[in-house]
DRENBA-11978 format. One record per residue (C-alpha): residue number from 0; y, x, z. Coordinates in nm, 2 decimals, decimal comma. Example, Ala and Ser with C-alpha at 12.3 -4.5 7.8 and 13.67 -1.06 7.14 Angstrom:
# DRENBA-11978
+-----+--------+--------+--------+
| num |      y |      x |      z |
+-----+--------+--------+--------+
|   0 |  -0,45 |   1,23 |   0,78 |
|   1 |  -0,11 |   1,37 |   0,71 |
+-----+--------+--------+--------+
END
This chain:
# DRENBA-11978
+-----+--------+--------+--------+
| num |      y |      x |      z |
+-----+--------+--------+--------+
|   0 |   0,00 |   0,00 |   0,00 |
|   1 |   0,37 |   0,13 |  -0,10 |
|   2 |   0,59 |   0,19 |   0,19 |
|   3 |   0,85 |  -0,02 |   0,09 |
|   4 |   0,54 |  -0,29 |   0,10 |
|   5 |   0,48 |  -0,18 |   0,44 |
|   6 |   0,79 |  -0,17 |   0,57 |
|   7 |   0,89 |  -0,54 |   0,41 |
|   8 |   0,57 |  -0,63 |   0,60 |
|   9 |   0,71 |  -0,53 |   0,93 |
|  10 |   1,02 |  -0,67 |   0,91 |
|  11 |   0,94 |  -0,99 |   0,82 |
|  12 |   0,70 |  -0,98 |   1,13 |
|  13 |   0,99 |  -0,87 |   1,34 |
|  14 |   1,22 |  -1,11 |   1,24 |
|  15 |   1,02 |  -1,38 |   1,23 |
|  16 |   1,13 |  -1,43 |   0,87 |
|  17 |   1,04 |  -1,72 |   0,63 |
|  18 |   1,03 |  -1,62 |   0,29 |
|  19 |   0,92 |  -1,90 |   0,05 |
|  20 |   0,56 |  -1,75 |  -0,17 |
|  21 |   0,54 |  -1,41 |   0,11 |
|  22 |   0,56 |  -1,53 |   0,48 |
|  23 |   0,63 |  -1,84 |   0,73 |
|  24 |   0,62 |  -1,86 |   1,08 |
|  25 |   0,35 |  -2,13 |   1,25 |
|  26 |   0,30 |  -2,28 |   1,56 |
|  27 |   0,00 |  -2,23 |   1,77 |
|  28 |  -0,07 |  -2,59 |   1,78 |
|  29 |  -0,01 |  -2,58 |   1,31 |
|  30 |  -0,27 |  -2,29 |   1,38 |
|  31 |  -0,51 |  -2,49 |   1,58 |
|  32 |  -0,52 |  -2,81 |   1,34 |
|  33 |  -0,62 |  -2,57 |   1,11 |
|  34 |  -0,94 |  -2,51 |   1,33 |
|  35 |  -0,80 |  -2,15 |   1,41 |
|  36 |  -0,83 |  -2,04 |   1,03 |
|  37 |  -0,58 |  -1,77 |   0,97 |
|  38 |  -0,67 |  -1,74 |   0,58 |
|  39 |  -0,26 |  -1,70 |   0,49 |
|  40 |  -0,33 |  -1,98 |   0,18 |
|  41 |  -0,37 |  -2,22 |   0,45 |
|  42 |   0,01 |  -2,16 |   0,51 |
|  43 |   0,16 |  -2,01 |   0,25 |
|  44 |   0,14 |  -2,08 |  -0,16 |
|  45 |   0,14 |  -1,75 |  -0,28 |
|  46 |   0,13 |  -1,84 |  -0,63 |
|  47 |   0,33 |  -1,73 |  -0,92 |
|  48 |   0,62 |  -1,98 |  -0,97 |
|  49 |   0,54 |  -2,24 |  -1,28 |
|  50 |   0,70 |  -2,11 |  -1,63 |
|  51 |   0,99 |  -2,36 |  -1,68 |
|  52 |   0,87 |  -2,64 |  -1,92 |
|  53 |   1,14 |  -2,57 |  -2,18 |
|  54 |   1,01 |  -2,18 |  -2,18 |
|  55 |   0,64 |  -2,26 |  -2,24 |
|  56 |   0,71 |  -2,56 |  -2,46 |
|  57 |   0,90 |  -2,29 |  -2,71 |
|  58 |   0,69 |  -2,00 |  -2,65 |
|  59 |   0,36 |  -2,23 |  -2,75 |
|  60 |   0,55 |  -2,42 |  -3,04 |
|  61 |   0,63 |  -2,01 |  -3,20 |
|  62 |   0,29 |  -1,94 |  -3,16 |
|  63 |   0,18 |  -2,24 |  -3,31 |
|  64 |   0,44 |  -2,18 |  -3,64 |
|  65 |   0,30 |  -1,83 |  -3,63 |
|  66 |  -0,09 |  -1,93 |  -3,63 |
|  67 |  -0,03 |  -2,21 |  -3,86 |
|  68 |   0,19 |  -2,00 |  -4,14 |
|  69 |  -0,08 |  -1,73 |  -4,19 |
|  70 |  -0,36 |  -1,96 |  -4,25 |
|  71 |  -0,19 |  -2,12 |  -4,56 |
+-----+--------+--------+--------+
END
């Protein structure tokens, strides 16, 4: 792990830090309804933001133009 990774790490610990998609702070009683699962995707969604629509609609309606003009 890169030190700045480490060091992010800490200082969100510290502080006590919610960052939306990295870290949030629960209670013991949020940590017990969970049955004492500490798996962090129980509370956090670390996944990658959605693509806004207008991005993806134009990027797949390119690749569509391109696909469909070199098999003419």
């Amino acid at each position: 792990m890169e030190p700045q990774n480490i060091e992010k790490i800490v200082n969100v610990f510290r502080e006590r830090v919610d960052i939306p998609r990295f870290s949030r702070a629960v209670s013991l009683e949020e940590i017990a309804d969970n049955d004492f699962n500490l798996n962090i995707r129980r509370y956090v969604d670390a996944s990658p933001a959605a693509e806004p629509r207008s991005t993806y609609g134009r990027r797949c309606s390119a690749a569509y133009r391109e696909v469909k003009s070199k098999w003419k």
